[in-house]
Backbone of each chain as ProteinMPNN parsed JSONL, in Angstrom:
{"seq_chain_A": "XXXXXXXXXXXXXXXXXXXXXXXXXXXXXXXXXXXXXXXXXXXXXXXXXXXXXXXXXXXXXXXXXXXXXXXXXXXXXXXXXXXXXXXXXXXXXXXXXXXXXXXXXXXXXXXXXXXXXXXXXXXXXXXXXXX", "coords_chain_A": {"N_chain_A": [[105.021, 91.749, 110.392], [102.687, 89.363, 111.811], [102.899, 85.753, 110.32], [101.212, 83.798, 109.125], [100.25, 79.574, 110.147], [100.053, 78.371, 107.697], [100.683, 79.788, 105.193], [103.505, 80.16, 106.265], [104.071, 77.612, 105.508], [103.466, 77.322, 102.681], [105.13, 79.049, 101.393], [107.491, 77.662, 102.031], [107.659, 75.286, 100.54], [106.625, 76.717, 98.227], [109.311, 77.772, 97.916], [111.429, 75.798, 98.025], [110.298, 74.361, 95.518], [111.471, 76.407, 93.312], [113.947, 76.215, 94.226], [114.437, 73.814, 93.704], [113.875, 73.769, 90.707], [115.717, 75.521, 89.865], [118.176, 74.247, 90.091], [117.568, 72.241, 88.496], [117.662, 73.771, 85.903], [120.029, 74.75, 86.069], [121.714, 71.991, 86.04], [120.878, 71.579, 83.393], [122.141, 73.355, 81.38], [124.322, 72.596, 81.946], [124.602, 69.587, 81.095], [123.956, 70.104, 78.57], [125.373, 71.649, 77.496], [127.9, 70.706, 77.996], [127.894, 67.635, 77.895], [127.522, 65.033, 75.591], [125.327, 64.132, 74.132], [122.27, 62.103, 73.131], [119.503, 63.365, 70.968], [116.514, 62.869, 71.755], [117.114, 62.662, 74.723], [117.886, 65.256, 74.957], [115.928, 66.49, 75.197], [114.359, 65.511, 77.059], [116.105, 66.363, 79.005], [116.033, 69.453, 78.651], [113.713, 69.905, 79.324], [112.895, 68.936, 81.848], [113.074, 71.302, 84.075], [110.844, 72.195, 83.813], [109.151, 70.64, 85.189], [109.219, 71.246, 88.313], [108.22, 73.616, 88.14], [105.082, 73.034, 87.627], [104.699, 71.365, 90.108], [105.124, 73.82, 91.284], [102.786, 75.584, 90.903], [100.445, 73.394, 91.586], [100.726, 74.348, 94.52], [100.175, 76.779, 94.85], [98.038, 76.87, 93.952], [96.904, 75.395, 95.928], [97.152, 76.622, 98.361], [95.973, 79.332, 96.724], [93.162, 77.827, 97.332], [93.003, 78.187, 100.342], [92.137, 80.875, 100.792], [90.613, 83.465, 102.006], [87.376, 85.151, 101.35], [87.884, 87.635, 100.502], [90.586, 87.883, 99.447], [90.528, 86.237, 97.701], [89.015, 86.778, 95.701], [90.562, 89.213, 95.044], [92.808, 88.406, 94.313], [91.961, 86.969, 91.569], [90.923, 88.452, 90.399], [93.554, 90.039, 90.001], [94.91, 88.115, 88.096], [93.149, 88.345, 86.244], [93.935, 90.889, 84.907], [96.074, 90.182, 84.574], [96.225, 88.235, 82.35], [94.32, 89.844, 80.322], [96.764, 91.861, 80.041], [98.636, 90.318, 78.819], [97.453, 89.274, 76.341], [96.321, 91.194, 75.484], [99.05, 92.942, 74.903], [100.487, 90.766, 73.458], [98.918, 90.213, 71.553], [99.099, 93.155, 69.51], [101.608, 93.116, 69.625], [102.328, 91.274, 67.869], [101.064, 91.934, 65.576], [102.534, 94.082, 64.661], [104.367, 92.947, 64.307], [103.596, 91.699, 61.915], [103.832, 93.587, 59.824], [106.364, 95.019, 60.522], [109.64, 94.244, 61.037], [110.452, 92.535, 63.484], [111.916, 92.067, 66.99], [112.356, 88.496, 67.778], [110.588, 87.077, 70.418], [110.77, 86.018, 73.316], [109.063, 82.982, 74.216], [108.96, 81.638, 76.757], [109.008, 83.435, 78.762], [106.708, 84.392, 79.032], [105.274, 82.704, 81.494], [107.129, 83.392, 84.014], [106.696, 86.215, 83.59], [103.879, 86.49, 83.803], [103.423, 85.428, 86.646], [104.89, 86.997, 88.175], [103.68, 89.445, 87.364], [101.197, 89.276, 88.435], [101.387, 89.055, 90.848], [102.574, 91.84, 91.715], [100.475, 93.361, 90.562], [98.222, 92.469, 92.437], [99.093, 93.259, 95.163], [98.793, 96.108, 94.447], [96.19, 96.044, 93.81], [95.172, 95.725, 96.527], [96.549, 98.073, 97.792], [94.862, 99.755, 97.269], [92.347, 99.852, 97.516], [92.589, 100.022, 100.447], [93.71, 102.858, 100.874]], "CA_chain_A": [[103.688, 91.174, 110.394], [103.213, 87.848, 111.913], [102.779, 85.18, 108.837], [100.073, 81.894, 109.823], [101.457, 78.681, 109.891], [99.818, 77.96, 106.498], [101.251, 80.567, 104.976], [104.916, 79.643, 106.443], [104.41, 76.111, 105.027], [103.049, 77.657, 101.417], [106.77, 79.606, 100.964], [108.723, 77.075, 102.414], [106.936, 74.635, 99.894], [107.01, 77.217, 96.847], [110.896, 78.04, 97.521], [111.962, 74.137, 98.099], [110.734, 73.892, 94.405], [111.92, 77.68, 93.426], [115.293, 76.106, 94.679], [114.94, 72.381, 92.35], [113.833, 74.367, 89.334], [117.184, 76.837, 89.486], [119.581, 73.603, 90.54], [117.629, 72.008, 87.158], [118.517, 74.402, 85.124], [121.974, 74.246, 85.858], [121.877, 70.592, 85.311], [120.051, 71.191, 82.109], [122.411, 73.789, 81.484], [126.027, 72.215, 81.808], [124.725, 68.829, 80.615], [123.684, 70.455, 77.55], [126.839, 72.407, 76.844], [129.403, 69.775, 77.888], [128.031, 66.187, 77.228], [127.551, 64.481, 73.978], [124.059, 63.367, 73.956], [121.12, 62.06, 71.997], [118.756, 64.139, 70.82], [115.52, 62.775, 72.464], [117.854, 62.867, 76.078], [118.279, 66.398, 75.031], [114.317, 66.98, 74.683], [113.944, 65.313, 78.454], [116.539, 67.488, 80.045], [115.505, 70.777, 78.737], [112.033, 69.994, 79.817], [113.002, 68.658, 83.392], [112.706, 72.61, 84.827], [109.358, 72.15, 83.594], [108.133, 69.751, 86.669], [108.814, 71.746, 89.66], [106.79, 74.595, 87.841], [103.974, 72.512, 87.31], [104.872, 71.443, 91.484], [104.489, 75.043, 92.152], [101.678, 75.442, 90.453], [99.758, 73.049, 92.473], [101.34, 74.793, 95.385], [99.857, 77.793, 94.702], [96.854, 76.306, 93.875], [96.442, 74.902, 97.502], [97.201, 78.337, 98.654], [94.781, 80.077, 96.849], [92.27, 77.543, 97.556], [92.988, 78.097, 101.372], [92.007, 82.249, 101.02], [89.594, 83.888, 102.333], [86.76, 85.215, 100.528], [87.686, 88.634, 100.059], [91.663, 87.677, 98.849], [90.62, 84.743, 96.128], [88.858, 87.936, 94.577], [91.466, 90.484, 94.514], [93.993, 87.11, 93.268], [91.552, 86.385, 90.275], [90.87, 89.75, 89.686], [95.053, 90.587, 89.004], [95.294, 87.165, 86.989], [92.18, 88.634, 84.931], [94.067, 92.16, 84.497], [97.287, 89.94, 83.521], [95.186, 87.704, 81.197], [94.959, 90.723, 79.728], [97.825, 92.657, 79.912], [99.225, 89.493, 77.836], [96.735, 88.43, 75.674], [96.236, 92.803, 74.596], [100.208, 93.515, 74.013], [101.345, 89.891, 72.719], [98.302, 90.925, 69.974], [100.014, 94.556, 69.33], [103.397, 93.108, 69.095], [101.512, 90.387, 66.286], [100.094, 93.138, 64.319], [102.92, 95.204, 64.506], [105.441, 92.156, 63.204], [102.86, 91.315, 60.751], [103.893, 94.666, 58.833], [107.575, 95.417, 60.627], [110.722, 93.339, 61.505], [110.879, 92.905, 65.113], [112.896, 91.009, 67.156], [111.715, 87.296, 68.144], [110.099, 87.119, 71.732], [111.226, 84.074, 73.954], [107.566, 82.57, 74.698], [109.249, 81.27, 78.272], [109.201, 84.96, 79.709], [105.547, 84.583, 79.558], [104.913, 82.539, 82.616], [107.392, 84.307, 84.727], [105.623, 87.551, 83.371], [102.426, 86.377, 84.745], [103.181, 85.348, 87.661], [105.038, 87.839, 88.568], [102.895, 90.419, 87.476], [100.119, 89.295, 89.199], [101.791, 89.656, 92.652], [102.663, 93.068, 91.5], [99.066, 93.84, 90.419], [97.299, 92.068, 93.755], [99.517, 94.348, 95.838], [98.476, 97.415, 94.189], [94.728, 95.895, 94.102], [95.511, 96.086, 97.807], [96.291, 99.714, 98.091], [93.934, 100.727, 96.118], [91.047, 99.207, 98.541], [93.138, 100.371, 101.88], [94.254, 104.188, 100.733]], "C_chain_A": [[103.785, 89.665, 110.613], [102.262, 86.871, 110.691], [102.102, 83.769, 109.724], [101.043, 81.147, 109.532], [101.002, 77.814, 108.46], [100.995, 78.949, 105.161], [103.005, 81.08, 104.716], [105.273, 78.342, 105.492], [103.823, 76.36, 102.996], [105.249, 77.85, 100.749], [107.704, 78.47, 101.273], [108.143, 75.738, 100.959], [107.704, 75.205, 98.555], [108.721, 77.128, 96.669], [111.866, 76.779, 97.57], [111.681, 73.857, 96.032], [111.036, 75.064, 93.024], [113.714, 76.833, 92.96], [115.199, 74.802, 93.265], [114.847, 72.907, 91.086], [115.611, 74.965, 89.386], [118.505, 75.439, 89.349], [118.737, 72.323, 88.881], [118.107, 72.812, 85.673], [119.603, 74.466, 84.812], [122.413, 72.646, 85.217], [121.354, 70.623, 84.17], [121.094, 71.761, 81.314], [124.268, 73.007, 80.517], [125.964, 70.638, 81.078], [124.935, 68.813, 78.874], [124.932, 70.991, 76.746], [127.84, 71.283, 76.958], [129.644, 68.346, 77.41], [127.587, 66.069, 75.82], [126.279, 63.885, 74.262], [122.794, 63.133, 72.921], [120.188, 62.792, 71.517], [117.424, 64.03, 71.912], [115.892, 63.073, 74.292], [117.806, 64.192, 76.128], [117.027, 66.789, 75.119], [114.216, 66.666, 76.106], [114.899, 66.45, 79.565], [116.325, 68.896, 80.203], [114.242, 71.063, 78.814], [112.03, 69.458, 81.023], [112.672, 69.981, 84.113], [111.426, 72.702, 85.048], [108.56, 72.008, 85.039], [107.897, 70.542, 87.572], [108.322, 73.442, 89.347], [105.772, 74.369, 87.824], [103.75, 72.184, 89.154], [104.285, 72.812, 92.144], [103.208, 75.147, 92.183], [100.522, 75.083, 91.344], [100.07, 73.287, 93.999], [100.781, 75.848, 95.86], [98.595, 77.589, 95.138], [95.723, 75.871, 94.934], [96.162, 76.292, 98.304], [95.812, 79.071, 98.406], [93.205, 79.504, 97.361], [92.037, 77.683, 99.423], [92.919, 80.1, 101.602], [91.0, 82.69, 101.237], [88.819, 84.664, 100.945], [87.37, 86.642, 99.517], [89.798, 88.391, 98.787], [91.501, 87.083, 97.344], [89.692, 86.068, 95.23], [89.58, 88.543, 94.043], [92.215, 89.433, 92.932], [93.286, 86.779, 91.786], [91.36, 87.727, 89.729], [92.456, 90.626, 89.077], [95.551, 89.54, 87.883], [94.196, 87.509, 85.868], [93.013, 89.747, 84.112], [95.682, 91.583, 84.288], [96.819, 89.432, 82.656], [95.037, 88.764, 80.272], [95.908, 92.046, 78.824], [98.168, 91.71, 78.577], [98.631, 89.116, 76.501], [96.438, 90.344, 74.959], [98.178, 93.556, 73.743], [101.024, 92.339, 73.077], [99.832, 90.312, 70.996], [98.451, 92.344, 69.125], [101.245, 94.063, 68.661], [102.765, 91.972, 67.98], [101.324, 91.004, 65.895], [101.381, 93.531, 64.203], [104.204, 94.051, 63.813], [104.689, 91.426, 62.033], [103.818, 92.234, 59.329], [105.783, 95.219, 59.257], [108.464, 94.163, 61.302], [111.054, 93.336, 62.759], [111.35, 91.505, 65.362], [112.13, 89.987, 67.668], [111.833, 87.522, 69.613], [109.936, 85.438, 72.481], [109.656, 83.724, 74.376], [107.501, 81.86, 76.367], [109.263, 82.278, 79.298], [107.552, 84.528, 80.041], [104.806, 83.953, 81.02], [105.432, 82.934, 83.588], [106.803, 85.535, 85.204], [104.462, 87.344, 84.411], [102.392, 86.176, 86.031], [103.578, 86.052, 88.615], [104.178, 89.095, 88.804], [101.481, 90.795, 88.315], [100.305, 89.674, 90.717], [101.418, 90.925, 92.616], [101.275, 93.825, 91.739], [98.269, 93.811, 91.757], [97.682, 93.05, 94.73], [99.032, 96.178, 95.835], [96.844, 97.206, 94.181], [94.207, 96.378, 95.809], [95.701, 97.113, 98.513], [95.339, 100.374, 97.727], [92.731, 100.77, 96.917], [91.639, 99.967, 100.057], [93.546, 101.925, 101.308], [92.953, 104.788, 101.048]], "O_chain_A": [[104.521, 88.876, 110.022], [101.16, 87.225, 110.271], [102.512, 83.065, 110.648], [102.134, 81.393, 109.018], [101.539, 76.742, 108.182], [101.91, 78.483, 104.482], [103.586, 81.754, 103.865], [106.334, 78.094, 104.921], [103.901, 75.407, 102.221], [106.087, 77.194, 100.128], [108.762, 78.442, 100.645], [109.253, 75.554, 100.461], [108.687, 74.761, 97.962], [109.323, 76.637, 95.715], [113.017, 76.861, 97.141], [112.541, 73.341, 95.319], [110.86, 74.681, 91.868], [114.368, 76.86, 91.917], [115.752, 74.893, 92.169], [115.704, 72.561, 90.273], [116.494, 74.469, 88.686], [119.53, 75.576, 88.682], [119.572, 71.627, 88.304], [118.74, 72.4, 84.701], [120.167, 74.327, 83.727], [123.15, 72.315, 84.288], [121.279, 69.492, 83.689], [121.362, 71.025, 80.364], [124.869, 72.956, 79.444], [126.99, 70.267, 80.509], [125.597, 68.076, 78.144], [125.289, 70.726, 75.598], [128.555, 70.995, 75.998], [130.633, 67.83, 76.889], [127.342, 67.015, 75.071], [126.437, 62.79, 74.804], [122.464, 63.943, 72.055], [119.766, 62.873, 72.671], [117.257, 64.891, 72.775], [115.062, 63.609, 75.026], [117.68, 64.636, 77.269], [117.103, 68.018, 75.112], [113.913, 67.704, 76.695], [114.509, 67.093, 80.539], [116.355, 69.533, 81.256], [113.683, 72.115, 78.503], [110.883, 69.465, 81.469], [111.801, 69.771, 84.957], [110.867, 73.118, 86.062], [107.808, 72.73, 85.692], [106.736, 70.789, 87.9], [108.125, 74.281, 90.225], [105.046, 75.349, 87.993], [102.736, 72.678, 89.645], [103.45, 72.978, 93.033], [102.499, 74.905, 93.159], [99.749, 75.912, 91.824], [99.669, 72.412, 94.766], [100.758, 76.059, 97.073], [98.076, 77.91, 96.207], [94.492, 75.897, 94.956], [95.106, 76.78, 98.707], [94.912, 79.353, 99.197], [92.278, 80.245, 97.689], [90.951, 77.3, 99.859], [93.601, 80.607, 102.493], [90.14, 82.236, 100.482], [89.347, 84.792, 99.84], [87.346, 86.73, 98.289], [89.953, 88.767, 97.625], [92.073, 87.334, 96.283], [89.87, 86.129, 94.013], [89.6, 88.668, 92.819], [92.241, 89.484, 91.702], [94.01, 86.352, 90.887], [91.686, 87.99, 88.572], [92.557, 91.453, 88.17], [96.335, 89.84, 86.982], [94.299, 87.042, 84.733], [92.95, 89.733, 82.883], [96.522, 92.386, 83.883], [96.857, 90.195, 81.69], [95.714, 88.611, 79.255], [95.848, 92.706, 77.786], [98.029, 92.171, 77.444], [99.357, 88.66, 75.618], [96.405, 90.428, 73.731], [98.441, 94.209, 72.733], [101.885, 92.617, 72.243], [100.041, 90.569, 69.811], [97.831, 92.47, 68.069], [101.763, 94.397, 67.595], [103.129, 92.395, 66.882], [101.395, 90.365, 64.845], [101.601, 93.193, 63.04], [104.878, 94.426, 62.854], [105.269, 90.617, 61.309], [104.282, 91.763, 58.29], [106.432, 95.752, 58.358], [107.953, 93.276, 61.986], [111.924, 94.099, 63.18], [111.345, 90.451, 64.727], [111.057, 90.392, 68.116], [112.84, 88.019, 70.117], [109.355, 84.37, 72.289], [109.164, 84.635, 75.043], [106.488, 81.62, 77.024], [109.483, 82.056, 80.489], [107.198, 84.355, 81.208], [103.919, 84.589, 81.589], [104.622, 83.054, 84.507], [106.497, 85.935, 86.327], [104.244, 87.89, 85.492], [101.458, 86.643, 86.685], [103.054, 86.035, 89.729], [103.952, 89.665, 89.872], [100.929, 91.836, 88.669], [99.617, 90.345, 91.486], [100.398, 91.362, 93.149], [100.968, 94.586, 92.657], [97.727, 94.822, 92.204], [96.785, 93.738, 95.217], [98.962, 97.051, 96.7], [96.174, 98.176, 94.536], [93.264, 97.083, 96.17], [95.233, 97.267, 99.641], [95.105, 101.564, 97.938], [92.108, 101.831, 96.947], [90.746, 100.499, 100.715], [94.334, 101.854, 102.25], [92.827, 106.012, 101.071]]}, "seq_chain_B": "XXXXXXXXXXXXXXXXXXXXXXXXXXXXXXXXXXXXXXXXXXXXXXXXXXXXXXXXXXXXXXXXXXXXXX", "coords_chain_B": {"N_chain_B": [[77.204, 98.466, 100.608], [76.588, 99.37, 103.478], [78.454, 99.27, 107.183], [78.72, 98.742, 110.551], [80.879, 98.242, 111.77], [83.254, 99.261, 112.584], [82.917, 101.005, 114.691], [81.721, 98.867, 116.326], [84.057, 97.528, 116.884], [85.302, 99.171, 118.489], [84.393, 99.934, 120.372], [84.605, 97.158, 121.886], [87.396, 97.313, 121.366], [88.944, 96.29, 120.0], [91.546, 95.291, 117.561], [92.26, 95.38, 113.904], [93.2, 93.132, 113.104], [92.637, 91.754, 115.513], [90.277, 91.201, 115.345], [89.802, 89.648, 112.524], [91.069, 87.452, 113.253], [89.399, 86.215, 114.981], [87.356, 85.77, 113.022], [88.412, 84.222, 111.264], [89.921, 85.169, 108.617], [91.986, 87.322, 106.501], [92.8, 90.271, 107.844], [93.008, 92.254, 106.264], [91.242, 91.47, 104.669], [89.172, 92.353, 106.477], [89.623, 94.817, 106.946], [88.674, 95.648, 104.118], [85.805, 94.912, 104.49], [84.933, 96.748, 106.496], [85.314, 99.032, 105.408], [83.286, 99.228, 103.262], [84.293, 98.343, 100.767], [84.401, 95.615, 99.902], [81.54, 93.272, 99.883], [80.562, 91.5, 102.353], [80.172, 87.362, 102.515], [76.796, 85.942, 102.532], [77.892, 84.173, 104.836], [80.068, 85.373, 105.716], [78.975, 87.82, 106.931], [77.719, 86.429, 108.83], [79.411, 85.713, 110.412], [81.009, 87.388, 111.522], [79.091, 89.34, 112.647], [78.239, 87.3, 114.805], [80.504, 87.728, 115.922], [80.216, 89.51, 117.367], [78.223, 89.296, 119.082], [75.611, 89.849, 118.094], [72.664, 91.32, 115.925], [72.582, 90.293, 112.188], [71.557, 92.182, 111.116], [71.712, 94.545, 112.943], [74.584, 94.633, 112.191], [74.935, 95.109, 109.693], [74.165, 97.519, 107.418], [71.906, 97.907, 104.824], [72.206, 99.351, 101.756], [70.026, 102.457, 100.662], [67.941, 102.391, 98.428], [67.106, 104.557, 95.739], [63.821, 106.595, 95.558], [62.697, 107.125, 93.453], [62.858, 104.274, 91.797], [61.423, 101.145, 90.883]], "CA_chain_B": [[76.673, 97.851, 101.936], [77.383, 100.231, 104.783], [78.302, 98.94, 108.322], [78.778, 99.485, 112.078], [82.011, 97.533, 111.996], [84.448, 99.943, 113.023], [82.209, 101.42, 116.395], [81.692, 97.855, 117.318], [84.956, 97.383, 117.282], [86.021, 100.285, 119.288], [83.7, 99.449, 121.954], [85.65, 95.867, 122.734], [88.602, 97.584, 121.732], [89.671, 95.087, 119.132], [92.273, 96.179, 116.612], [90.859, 94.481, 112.641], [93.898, 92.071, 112.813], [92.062, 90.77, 116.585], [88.586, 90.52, 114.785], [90.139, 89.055, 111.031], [91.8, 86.421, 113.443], [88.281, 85.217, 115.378], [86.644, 85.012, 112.316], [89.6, 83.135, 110.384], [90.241, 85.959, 107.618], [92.969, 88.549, 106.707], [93.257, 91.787, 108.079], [93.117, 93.211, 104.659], [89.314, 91.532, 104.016], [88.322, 93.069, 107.462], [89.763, 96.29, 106.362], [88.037, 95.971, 102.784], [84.535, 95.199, 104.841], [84.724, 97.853, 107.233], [85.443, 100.268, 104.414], [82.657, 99.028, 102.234], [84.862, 97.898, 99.498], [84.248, 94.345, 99.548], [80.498, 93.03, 100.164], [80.98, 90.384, 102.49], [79.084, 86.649, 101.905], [76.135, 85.86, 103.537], [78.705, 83.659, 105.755], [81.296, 85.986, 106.421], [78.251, 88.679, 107.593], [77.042, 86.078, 110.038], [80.273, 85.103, 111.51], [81.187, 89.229, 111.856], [77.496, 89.763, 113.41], [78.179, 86.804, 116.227], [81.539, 88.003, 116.752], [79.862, 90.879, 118.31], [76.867, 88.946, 119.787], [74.485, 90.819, 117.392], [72.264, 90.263, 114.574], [73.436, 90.621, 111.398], [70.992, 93.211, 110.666], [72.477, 95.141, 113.842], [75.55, 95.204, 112.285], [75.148, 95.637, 107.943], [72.862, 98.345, 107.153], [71.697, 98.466, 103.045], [72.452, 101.003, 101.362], [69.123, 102.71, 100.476], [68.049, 102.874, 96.66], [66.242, 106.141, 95.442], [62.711, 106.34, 95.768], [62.323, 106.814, 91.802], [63.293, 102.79, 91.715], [60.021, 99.99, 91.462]], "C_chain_B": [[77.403, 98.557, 103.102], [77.503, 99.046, 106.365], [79.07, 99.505, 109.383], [79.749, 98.662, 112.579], [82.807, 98.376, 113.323], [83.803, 100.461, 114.082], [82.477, 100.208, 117.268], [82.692, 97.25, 118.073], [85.924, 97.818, 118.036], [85.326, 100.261, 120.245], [83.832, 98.76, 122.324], [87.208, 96.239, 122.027], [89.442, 96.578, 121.234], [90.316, 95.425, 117.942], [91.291, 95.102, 115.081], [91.805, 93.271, 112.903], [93.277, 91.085, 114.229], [90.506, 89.898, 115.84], [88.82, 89.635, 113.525], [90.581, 87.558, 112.124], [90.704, 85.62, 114.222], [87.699, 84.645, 114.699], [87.569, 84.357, 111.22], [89.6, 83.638, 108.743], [91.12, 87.015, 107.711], [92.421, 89.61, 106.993], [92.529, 92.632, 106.861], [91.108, 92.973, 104.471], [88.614, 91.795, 105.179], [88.342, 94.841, 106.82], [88.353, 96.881, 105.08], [85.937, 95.741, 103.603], [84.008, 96.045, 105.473], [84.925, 98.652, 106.255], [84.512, 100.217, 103.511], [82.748, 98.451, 100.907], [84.345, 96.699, 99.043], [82.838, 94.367, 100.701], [80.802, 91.57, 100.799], [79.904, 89.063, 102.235], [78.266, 86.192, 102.739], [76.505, 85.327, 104.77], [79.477, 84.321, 106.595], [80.635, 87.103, 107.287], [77.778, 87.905, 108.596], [78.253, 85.907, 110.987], [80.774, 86.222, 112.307], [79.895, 89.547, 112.894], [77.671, 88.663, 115.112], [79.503, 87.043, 116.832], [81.133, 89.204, 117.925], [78.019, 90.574, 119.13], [75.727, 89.713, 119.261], [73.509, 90.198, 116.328], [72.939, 91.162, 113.483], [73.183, 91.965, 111.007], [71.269, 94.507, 111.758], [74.004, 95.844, 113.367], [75.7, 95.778, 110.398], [74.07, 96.342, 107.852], [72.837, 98.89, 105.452], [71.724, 99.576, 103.045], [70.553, 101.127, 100.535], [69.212, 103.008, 99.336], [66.701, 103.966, 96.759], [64.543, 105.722, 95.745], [62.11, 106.277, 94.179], [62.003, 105.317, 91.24], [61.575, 102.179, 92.029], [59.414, 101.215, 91.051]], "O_chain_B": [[78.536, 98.331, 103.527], [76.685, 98.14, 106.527], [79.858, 100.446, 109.293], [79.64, 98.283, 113.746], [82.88, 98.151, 114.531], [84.662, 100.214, 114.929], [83.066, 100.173, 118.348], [82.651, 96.709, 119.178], [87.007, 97.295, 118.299], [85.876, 100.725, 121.244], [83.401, 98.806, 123.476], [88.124, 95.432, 122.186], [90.411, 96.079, 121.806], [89.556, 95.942, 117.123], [90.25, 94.448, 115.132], [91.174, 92.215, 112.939], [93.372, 89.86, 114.153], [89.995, 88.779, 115.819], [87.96, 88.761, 113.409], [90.317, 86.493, 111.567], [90.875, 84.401, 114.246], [87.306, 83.497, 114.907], [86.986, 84.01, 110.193], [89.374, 82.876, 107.803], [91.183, 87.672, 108.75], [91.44, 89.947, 106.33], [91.637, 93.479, 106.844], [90.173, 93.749, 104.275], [87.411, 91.54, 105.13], [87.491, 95.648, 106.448], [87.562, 97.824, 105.059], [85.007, 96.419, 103.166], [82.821, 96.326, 105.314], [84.087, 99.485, 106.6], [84.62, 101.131, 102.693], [81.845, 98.142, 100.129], [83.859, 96.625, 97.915], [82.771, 94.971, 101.772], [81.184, 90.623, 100.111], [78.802, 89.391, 101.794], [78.745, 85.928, 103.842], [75.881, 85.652, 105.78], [79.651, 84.107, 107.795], [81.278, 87.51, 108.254], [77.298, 88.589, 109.5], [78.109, 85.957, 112.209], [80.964, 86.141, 113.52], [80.12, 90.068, 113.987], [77.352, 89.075, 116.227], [79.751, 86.703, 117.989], [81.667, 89.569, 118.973], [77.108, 91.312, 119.506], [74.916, 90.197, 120.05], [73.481, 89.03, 115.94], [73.556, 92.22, 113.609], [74.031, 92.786, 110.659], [70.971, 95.597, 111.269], [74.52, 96.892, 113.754], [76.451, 96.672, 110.007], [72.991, 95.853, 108.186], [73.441, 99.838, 104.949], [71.46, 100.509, 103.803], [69.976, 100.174, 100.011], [70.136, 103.69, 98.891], [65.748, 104.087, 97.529], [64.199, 104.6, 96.117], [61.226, 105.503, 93.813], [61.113, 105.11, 90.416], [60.786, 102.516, 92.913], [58.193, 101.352, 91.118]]}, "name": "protein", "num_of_chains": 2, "seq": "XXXXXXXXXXXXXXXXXXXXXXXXXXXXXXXXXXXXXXXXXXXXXXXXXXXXXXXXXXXXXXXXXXXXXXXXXXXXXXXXXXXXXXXXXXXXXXXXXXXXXXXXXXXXXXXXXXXXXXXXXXXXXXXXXXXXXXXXXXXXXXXXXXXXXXXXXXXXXXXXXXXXXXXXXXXXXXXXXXXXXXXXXXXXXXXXXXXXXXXXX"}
C-alpha cells in the first residue's frame, strides 16, 4: 500500500525519537550501574528517556491532527476503549490488593500499554467497519 | 445515511483509493461512507457530491424515519 508523504515523514519522525529514547536508556542504564554519582544527577538521568516520549507525543499529536474526519474518530474512539480498559482493570487489581497480596505493578508499563493498545484496538475498529 | 457512492463510482470506474485521493481522505473513510458506517460531515458530503459533478442530495439519500414519528 502506497504510504503519503505525510505519513512517511510521521514514522521517520516517531522512529528518530523511538531510536533516542532506546540509546537513552542505555545511557541511563550503564551510567547508573557503573558510575558513582549524586543523587539529584541520578534523578536527571533516569528521567532523560522521558523527553523523547513527550517528543513523540507531540509527533503523534501532529499526526492525528492531520486525519481525516472519519480516522480522528476511530483513533479517539480506541484511546476511549483504552481509557478504559486501564482505568476498569488497574481498579480490579486495587480492590483485589486491597484484600489479597499481589505482586507490585511497574506504573511505566502503563504508557506503553496504551499506546500500544490503542493501535491494536484502531486496527480491529477497522475491521470491524470493513468486514 | 444511505448513498449512491458505490454506482457512481462504477460508472467513472474509479477504484475508493482513486476517489479517497481527489477528495484528500483515506481509503478506509471512503470505504466506511460507502458502507454507511461513518456519516460523513456536511464538508466531506459536498466534496464527494462535486467529485461526481452532482448535488449532494443526488448522491446521500436519508434514511426514512417511520411514519409513527412527529
Amino acid at each position: 500500500m502506497k504510504k503519503s508523504q505525510q505519513e512517511i515523514m510521521f514514522l521517520q519522525r516517531f522512529m528518530t525519537a523511538m531510536m533516542v529514547f532506546l540509546i537513552l536508556i542505555a545511557v541511563q542504564t550503564f551510567t547508573i550501574e557503573l558510575l558513582d554519582i549524586s543523587t539529584w544527577l541520578k534523578v536527571v538521568i533516569t528521567l532523560m528517556p522521558v523527553l523523547p516520549l513527550i517528543w513523540a507525543f507531540f509527533i503523534f499529536r501532529v499526526r492525528y491532527r492531520a486525519l481525516d474526519e472519519y480516522m480522528k474518530a476511530l483513533t479517539g474512539e480506541a484511546f476511549l476503549w483504552m481509557i478504559g480498559l486501564i482505568c476498569f482493570s488497574s481498579f480490579v487489581y486495587g480492590m483485589l490488593a486491597m484484600k489479597f497480596d499481589l505482586p507490585q505493578v511497574n506504573l511505566a508499563m502503563v504508557l506503553p500499554i496504551v499506546f500500544g493498545g490503542h493501535g491494536l484496538i484502531l486496527q480491529i475498529l477497522i475491521w470491524k467497519d470493513h468486514e | 445515511m444511505n448513498n449512491r457512492i458505490k454506482v457512481l463510482r462504477a460508472e467513472r470506474d474509479w477504484s475508493q483509493q482513486s476517489l479517497a485521493d481527489r477528495i484528500g481522505v483515506s481509503r478506509q473513510a471512503v470505504n466506511a461512507v460507502e458502507r454507511g458506517k461513518h456519516d460523513p460531515s456536511l464538508q466531506l458530503a459536498f466534496d464527494i457530491a462535486d467529485q461526481f459533478n452532482l448535488r449532494i442530495e443526488d448522491v446521500f439519500l436519508p434514511v426514512k424515519k417511520s411514519s409513527s414519528e412527529g
